[in-house]
C-alpha positions, 0 to 999 in steps of 0.5 A: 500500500502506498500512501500519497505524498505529504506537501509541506505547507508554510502553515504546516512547518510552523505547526511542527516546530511548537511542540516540545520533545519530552525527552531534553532538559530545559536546563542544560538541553541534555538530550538522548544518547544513542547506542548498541545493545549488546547481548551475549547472543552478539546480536547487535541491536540500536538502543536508546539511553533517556536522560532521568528528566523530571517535570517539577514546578520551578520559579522562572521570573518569580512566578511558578512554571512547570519544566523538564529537568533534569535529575543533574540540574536538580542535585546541582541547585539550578533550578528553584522549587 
């Protein structure tokens, strides 16, 4: 089955880039990290390794704002709770 063929509209891409991803600290911009699986088998295989981001309430301009930190950023005291 063949699906058609998207047209990127100048409305369309501006869409796209709003949405944040999950996975990045808001902080430092620590992101995934790529890497192999590698079993006894050998077999290897593509994995990813997440940072430990967590969504805590922080004050950002002295009003509170939800962000994703990471747990680097929360031991190291760069953001307030």
């Amino acid at each position: 089955m063949r699906l058609p063929a998207r047209r990127a509209l100048s409305s369309e891409t501006s869409i796209f880039q709003e949405f944040t991803v999950a996975a990045v600290c808001d902080i430092c911009a620590k992101k995934p990290g790529f890497g192999n699986n590698r079993p006894w088998s050998r077999k290897i295989t593509k994995r990813r390794f997440n940072p430990n981001i967590q969504r805590v309430r922080a004050t950002v301009n002295g009003t509170p704002k939800r962000m994703n930190v990471c747990t680097g950023c929360l031991k190291a005291g760069k953001v307030s709770r």
